[in-house]
VMD Tcl script that builds the backbone (N, CA, C; Angstrom):
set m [mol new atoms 459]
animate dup $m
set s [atomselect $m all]
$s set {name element resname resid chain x y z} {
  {N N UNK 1 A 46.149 3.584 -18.008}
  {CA C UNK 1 A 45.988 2.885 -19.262}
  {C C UNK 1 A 47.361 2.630 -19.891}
  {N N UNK 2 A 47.448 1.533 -20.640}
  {CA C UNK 2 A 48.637 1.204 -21.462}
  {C C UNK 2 A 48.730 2.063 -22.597}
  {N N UNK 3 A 49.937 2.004 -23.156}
  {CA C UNK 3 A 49.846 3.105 -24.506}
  {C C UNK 3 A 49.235 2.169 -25.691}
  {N N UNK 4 A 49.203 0.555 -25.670}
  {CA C UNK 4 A 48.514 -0.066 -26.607}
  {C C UNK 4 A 47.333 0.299 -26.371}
  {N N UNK 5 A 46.479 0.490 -24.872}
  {CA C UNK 5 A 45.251 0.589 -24.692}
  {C C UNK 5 A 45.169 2.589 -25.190}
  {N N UNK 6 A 45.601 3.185 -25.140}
  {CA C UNK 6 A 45.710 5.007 -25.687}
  {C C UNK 6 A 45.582 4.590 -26.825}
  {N N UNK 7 A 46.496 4.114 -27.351}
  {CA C UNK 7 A 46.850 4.107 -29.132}
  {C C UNK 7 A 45.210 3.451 -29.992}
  {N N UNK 8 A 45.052 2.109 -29.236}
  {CA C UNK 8 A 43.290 2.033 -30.235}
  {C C UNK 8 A 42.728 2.896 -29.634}
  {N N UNK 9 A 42.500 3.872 -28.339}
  {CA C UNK 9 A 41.247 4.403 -28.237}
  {C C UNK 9 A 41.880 6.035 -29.132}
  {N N UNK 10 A 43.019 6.193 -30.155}
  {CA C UNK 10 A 43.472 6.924 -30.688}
  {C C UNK 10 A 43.544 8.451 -29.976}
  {N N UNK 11 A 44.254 8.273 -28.676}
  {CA C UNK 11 A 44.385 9.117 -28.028}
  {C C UNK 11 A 46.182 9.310 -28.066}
  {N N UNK 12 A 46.626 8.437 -28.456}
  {CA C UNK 12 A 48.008 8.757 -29.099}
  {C C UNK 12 A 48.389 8.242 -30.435}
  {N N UNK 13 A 49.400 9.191 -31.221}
  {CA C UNK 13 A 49.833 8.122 -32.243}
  {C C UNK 13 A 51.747 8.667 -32.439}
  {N N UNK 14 A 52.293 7.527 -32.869}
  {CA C UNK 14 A 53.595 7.509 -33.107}
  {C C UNK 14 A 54.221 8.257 -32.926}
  {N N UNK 15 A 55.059 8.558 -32.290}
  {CA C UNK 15 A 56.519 9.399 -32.528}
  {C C UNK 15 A 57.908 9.473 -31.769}
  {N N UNK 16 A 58.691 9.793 -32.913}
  {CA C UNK 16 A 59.804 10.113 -32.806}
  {C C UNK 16 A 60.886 11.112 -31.891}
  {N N UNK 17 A 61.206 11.053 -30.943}
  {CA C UNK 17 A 61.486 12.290 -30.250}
  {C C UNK 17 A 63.278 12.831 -30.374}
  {N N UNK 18 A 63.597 13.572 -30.041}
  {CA C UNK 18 A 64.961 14.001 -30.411}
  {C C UNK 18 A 65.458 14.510 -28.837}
  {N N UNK 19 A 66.968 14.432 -28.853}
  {CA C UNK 19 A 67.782 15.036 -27.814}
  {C C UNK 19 A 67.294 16.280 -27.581}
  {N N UNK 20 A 66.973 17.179 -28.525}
  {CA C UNK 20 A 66.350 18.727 -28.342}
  {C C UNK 20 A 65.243 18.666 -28.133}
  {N N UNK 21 A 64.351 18.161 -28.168}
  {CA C UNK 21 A 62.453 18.006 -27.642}
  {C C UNK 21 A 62.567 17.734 -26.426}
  {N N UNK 22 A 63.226 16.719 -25.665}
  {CA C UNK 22 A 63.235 16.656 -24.297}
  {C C UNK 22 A 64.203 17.699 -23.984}
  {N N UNK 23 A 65.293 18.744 -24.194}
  {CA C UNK 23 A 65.791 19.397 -23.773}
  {C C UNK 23 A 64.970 20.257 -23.627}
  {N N UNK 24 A 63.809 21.015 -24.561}
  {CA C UNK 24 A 63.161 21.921 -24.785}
  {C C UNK 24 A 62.009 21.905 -23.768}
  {N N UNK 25 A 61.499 20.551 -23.325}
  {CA C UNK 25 A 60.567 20.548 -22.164}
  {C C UNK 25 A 61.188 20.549 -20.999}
  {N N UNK 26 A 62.093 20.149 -20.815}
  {CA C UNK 26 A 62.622 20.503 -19.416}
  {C C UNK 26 A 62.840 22.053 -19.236}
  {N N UNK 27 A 63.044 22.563 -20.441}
  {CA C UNK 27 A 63.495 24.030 -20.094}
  {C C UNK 27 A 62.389 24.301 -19.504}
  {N N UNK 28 A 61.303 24.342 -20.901}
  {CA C UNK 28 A 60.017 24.602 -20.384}
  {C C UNK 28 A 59.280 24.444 -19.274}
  {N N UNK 29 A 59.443 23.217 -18.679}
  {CA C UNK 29 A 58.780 22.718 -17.234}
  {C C UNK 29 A 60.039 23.896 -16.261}
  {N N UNK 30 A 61.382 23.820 -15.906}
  {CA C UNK 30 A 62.157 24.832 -15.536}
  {C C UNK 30 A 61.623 25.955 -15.515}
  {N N UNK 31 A 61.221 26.832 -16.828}
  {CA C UNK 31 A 60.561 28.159 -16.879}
  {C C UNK 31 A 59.235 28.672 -15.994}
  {N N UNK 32 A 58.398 27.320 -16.149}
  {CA C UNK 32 A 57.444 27.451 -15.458}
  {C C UNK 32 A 57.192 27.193 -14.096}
  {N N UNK 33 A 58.269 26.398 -13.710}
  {CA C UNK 33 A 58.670 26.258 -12.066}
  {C C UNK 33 A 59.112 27.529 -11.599}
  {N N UNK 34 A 59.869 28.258 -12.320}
  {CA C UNK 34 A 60.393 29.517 -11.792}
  {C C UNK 34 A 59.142 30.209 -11.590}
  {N N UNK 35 A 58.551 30.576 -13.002}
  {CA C UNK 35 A 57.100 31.387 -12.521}
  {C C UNK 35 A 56.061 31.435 -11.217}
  {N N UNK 36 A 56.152 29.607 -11.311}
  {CA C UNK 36 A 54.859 29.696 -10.108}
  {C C UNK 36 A 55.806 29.923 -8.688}
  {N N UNK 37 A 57.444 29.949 -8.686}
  {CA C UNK 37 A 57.360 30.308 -6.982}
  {C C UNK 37 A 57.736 31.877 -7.142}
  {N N UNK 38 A 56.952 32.653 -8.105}
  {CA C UNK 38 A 56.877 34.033 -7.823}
  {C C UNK 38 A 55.532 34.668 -6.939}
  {N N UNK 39 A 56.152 34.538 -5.705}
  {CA C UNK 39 A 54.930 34.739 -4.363}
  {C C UNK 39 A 54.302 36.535 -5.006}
  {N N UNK 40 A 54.451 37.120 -5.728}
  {CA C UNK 40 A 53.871 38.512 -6.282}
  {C C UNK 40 A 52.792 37.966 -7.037}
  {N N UNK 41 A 52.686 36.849 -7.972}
  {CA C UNK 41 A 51.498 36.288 -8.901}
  {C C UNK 41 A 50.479 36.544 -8.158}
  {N N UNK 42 A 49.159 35.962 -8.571}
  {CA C UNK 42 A 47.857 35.742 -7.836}
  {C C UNK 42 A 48.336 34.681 -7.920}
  {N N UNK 43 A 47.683 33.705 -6.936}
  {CA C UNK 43 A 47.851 32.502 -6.488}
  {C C UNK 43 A 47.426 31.726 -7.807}
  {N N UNK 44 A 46.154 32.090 -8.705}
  {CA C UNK 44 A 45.874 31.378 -9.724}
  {C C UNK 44 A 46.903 31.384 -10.799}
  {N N UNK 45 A 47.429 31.994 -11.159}
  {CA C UNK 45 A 48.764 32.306 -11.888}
  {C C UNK 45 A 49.575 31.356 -11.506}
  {N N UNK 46 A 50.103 31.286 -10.522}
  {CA C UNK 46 A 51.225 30.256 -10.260}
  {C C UNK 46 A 50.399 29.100 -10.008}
  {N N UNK 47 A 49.818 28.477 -9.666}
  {CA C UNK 47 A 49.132 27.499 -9.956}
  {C C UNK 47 A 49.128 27.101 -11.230}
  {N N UNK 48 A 48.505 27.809 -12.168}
  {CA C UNK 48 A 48.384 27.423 -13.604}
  {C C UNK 48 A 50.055 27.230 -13.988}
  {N N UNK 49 A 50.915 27.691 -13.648}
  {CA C UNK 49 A 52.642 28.246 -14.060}
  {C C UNK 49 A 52.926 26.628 -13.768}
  {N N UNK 50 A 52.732 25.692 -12.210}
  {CA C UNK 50 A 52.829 24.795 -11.720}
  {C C UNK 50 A 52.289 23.715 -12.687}
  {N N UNK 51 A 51.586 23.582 -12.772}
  {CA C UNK 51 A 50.211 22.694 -13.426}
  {C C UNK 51 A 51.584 22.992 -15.078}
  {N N UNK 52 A 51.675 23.600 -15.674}
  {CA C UNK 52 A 52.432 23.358 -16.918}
  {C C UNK 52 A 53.248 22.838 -16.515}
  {N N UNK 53 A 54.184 23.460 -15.952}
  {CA C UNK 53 A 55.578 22.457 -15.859}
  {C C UNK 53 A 55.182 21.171 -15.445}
  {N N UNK 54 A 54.137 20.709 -14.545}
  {CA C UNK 54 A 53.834 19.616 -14.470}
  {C C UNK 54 A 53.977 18.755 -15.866}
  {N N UNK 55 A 52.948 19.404 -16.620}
  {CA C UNK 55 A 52.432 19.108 -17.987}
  {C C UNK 55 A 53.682 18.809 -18.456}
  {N N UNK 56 A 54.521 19.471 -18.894}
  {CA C UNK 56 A 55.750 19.479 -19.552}
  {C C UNK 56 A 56.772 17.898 -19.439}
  {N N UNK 57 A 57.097 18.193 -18.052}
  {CA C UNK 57 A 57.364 16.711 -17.337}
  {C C UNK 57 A 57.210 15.446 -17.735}
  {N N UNK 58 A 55.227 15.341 -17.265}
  {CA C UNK 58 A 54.788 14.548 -17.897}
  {C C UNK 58 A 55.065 13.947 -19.537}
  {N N UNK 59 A 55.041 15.156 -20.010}
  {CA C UNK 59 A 54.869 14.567 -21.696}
  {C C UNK 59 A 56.500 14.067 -21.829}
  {N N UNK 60 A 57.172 14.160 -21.183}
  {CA C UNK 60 A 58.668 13.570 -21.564}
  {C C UNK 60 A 59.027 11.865 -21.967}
  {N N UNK 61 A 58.220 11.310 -20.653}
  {CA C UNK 61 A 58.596 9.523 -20.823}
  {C C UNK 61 A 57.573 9.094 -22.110}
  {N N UNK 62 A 56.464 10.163 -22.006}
  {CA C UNK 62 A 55.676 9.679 -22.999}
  {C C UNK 62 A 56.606 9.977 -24.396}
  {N N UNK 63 A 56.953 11.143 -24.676}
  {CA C UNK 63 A 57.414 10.931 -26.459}
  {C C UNK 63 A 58.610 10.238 -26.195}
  {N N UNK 64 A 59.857 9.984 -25.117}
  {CA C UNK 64 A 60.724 8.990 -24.972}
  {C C UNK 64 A 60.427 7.590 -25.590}
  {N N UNK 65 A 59.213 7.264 -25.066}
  {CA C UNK 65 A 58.233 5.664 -25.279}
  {C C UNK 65 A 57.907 5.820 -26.683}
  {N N UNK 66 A 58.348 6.876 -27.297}
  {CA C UNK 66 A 57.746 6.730 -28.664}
  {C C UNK 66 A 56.394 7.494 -29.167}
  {N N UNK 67 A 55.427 7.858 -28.114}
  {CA C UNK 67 A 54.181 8.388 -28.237}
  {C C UNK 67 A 53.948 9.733 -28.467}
  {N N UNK 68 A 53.149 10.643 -28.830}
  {CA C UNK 68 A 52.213 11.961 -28.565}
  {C C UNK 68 A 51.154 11.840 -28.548}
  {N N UNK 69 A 50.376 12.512 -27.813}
  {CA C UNK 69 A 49.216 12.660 -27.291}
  {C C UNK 69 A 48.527 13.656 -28.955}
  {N N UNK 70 A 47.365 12.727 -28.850}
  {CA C UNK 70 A 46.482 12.771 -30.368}
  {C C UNK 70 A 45.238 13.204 -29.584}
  {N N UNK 71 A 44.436 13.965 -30.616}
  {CA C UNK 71 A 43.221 14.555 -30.750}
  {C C UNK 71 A 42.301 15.117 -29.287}
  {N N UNK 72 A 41.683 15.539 -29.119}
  {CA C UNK 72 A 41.045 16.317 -28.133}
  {C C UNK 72 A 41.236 15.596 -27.025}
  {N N UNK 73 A 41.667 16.458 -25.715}
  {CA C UNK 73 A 41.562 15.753 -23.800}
  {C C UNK 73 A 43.554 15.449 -23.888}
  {N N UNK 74 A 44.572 16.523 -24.577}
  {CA C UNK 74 A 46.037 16.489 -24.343}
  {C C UNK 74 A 46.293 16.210 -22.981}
  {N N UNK 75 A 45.897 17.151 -22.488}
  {CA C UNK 75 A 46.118 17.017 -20.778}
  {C C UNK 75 A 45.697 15.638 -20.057}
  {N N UNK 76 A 44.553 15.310 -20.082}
  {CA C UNK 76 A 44.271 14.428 -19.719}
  {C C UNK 76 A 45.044 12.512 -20.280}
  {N N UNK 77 A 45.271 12.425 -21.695}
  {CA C UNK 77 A 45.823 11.517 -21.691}
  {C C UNK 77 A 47.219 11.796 -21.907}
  {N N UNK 78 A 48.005 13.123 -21.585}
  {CA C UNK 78 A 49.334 12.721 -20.870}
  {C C UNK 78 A 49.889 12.206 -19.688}
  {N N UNK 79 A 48.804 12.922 -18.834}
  {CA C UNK 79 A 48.805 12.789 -17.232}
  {C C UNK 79 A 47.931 11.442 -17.335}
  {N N UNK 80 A 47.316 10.428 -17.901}
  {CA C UNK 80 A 46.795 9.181 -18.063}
  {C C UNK 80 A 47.771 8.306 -18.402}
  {N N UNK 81 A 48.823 9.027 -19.381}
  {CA C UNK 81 A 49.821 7.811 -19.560}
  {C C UNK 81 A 51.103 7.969 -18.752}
  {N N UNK 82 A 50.794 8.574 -17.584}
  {CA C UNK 82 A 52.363 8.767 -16.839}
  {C C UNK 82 A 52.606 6.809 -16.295}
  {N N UNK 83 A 51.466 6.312 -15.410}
  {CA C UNK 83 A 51.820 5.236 -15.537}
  {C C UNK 83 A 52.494 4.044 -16.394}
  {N N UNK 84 A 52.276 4.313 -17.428}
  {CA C UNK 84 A 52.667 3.257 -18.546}
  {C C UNK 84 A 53.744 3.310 -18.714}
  {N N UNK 85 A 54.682 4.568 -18.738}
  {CA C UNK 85 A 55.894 4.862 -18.581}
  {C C UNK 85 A 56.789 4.671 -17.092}
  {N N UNK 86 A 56.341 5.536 -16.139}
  {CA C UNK 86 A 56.759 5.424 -15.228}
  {C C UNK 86 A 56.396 4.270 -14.046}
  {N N UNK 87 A 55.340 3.738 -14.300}
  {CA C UNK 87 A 55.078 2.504 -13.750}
  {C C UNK 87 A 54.220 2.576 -12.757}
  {N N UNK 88 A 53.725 1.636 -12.167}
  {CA C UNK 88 A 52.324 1.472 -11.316}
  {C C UNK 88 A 52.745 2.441 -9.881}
  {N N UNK 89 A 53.696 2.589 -9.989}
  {CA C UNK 89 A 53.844 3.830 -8.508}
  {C C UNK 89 A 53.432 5.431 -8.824}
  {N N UNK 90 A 53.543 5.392 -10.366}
  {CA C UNK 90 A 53.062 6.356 -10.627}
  {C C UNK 90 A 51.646 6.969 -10.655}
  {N N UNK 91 A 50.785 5.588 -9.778}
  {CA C UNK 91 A 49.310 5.919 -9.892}
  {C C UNK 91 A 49.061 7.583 -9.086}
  {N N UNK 92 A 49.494 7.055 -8.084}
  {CA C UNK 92 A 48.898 8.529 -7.189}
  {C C UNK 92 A 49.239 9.795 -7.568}
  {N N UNK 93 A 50.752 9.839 -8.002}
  {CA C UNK 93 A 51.100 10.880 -8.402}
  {C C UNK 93 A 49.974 11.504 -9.869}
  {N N UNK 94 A 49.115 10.383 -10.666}
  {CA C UNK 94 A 48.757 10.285 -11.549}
  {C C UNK 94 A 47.140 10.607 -11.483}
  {N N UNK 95 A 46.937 10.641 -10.644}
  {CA C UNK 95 A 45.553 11.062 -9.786}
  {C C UNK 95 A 45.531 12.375 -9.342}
  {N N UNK 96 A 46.539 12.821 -8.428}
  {CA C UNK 96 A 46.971 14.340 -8.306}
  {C C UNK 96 A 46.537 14.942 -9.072}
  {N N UNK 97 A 47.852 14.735 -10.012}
  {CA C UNK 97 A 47.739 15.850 -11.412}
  {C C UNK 97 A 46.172 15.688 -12.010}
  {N N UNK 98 A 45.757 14.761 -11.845}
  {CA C UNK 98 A 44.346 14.724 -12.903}
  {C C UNK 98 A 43.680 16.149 -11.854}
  {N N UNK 99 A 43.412 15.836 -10.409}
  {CA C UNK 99 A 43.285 16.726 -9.234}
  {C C UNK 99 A 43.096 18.357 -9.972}
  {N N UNK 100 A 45.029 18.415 -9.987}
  {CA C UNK 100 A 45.095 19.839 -10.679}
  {C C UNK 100 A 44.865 20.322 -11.942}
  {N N UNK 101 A 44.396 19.496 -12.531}
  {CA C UNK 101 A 44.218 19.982 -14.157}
  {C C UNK 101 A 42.756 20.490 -13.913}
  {N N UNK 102 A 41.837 19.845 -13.338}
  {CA C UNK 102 A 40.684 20.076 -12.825}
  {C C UNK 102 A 40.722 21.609 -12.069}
  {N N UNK 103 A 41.405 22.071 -10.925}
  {CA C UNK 103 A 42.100 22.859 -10.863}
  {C C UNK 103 A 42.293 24.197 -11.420}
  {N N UNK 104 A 43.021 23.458 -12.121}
  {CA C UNK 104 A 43.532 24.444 -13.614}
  {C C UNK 104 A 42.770 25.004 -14.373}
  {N N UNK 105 A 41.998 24.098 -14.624}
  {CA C UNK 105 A 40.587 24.262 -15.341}
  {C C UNK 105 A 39.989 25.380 -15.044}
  {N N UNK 106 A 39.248 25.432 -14.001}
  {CA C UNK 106 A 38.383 26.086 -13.441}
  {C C UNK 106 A 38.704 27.306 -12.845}
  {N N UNK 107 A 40.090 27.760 -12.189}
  {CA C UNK 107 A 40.477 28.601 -12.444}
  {C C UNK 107 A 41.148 29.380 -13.232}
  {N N UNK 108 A 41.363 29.363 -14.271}
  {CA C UNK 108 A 41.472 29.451 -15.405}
  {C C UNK 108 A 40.073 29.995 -16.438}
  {N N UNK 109 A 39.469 28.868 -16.345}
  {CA C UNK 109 A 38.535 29.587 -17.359}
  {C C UNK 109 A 36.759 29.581 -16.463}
  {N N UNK 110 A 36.843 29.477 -15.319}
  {CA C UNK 110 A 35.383 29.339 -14.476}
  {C C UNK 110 A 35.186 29.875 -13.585}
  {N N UNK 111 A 36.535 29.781 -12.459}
  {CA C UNK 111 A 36.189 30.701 -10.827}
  {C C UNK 111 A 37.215 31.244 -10.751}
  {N N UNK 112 A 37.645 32.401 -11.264}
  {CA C UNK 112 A 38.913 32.999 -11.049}
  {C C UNK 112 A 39.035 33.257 -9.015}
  {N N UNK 113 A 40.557 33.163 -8.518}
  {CA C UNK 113 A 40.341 33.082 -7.142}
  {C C UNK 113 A 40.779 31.864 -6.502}
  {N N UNK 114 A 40.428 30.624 -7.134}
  {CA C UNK 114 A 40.150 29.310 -6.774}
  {C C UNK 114 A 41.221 28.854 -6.087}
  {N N UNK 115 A 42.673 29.254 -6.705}
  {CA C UNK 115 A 43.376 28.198 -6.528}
  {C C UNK 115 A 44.328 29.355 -4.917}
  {N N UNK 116 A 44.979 28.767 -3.970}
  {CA C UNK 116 A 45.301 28.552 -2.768}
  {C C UNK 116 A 46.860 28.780 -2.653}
  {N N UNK 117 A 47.562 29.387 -2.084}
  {CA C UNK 117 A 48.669 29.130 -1.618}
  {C C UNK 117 A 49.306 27.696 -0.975}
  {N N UNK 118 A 48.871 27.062 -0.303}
  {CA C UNK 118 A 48.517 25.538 0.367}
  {C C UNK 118 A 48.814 24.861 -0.972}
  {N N UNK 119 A 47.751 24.849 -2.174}
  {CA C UNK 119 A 47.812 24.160 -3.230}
  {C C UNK 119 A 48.667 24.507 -4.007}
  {N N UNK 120 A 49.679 25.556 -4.773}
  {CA C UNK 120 A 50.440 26.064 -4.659}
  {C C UNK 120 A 51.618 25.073 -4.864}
  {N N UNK 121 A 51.844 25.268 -3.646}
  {CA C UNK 121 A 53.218 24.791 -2.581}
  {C C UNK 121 A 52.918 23.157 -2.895}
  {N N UNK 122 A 51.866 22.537 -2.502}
  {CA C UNK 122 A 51.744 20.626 -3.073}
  {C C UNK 122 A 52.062 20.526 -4.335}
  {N N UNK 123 A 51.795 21.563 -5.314}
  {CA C UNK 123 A 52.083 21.071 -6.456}
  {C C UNK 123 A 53.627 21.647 -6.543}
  {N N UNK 124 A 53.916 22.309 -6.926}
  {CA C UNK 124 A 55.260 22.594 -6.743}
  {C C UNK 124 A 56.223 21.453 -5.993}
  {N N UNK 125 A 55.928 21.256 -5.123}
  {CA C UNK 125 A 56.589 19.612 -4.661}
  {C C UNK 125 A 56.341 18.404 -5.111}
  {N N UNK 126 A 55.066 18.345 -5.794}
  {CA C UNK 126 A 54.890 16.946 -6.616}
  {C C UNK 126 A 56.448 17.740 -7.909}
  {N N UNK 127 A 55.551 18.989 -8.525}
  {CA C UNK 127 A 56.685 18.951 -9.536}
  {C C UNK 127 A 58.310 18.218 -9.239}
  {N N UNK 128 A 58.719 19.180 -8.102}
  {CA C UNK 128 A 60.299 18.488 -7.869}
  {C C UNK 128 A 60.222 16.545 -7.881}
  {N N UNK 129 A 59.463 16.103 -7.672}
  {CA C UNK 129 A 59.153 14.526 -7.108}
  {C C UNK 129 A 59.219 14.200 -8.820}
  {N N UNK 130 A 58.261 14.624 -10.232}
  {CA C UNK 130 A 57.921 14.591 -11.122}
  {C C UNK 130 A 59.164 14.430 -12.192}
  {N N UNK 131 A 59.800 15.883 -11.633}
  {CA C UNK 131 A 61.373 16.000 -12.238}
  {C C UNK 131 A 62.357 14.836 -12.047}
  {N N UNK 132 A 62.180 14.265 -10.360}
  {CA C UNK 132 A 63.364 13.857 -10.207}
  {C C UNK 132 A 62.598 11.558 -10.540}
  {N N UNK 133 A 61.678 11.883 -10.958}
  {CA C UNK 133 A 61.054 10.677 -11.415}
  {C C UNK 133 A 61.376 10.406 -13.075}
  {N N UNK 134 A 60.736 11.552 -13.749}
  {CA C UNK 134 A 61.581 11.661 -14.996}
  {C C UNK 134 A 62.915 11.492 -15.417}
  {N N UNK 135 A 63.943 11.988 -14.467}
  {CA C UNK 135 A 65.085 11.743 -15.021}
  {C C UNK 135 A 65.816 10.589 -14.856}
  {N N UNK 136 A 64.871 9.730 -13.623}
  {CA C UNK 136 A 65.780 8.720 -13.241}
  {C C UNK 136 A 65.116 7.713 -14.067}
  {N N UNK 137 A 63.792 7.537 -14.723}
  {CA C UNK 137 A 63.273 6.910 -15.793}
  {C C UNK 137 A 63.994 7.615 -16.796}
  {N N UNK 138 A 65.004 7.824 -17.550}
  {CA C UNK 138 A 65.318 8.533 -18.932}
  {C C UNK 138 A 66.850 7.868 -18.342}
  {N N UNK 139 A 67.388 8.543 -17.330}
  {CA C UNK 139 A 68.591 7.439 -17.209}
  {C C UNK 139 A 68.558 6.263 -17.088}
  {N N UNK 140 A 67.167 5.341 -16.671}
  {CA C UNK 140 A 67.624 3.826 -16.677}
  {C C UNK 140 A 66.563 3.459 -18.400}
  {N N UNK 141 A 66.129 4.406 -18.853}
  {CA C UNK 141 A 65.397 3.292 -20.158}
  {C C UNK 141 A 65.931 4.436 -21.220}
  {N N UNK 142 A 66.173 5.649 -21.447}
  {CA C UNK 142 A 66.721 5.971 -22.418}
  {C C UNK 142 A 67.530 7.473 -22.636}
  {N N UNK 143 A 69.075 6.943 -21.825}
  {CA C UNK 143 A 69.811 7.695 -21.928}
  {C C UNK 143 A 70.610 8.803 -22.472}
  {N N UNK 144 A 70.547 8.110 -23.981}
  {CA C UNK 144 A 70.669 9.019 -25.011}
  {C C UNK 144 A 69.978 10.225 -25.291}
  {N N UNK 145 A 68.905 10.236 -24.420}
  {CA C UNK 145 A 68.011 11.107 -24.617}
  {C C UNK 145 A 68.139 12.483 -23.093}
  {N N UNK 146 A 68.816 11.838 -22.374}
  {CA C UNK 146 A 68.666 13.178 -21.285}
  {C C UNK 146 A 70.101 14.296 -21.109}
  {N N UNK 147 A 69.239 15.282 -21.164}
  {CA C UNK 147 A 69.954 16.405 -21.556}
  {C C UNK 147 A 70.597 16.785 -19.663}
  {N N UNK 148 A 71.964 17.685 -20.423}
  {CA C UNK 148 A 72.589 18.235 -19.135}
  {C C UNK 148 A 71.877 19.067 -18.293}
  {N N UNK 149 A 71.341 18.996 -17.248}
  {CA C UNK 149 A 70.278 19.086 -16.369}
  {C C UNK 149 A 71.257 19.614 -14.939}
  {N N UNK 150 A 72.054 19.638 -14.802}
  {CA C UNK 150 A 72.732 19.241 -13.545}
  {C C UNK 150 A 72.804 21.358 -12.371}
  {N N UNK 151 A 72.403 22.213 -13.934}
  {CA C UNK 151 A 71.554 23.650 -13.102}
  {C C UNK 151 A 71.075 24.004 -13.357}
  {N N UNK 152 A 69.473 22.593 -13.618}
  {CA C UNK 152 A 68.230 22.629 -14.216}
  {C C UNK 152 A 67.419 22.682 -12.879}
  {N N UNK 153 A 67.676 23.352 -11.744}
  {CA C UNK 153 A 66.950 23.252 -10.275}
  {C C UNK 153 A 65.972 23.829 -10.181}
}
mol reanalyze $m
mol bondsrecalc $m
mol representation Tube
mol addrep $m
């Protein structure tokens, strides 16, 4: 969906973002990358650890573009508006994540157990793909905004 098409179905509204908000999610997505490749977790743990930093990621091009994600289903219309930002290649990657939030979901609050080493490890590599998609969208549409990253690995 477009963010004109988010914005009437009032799943986002306006905003402003700062040099420190995207610094602060990258940390964040960072923090939580570290977590999930702690092979001691239960597998659902790092999964869920994965699945945030995903999250984190995601929400970057969106408040860059000006947006936040408004009223009930966050997850869902961040990971809905990765396209609009990052562009029609971003479908699949954009399908995934919907994948793991589902995922997330359910182990989390339904089938503790669920989530896989196998699954794991895919997401954790979308993440790196996610990261290195984000930054190269923030260096070509809004520079001013990306923080020193360079032993953000």
């Amino acid at each position: 969906m477009s963010f004109d098409e988010l914005l009437r179905a009032r799943r986002l509204r306006p905003h402003e973002t700062t040099p420190e908000e995207i610094a602060a999610l990258f940390a964040r997505a960072r923090r939580d990358h570290r977590h999930a490749r702690v092979s001691t977790d239960s597998e659902d743990w790092r999964f869920i650890a994965g699945y945030s930093a995903a999250l984190s990621l995601a929400t970057i091009p969106m408040v860059a573009s000006g947006y936040r994600a408004s009223g009930p289903g966050h997850h869902v219309t961040v990971i809905t508006a990765l396209p609009a930002s990052l562009g029609s290649e971003a479908q699949e990657l954009t399908r995934y994540l919907n994948e793991c939030r589902e995922v997330r979901n359910q182990a989390l609050y339904e089938k503790p157990g669920l989530a896989t080493k196998d699954q794991v490890e895919n997401l954790l590599s979308a993440v790196e793909e996610l990261r290195a998609r984000v930054l190269a969208w923030l260096e070509e549409n809004r520079p001013e905004l990306l923080p020193d990253v360079a032993d953000d690995a």
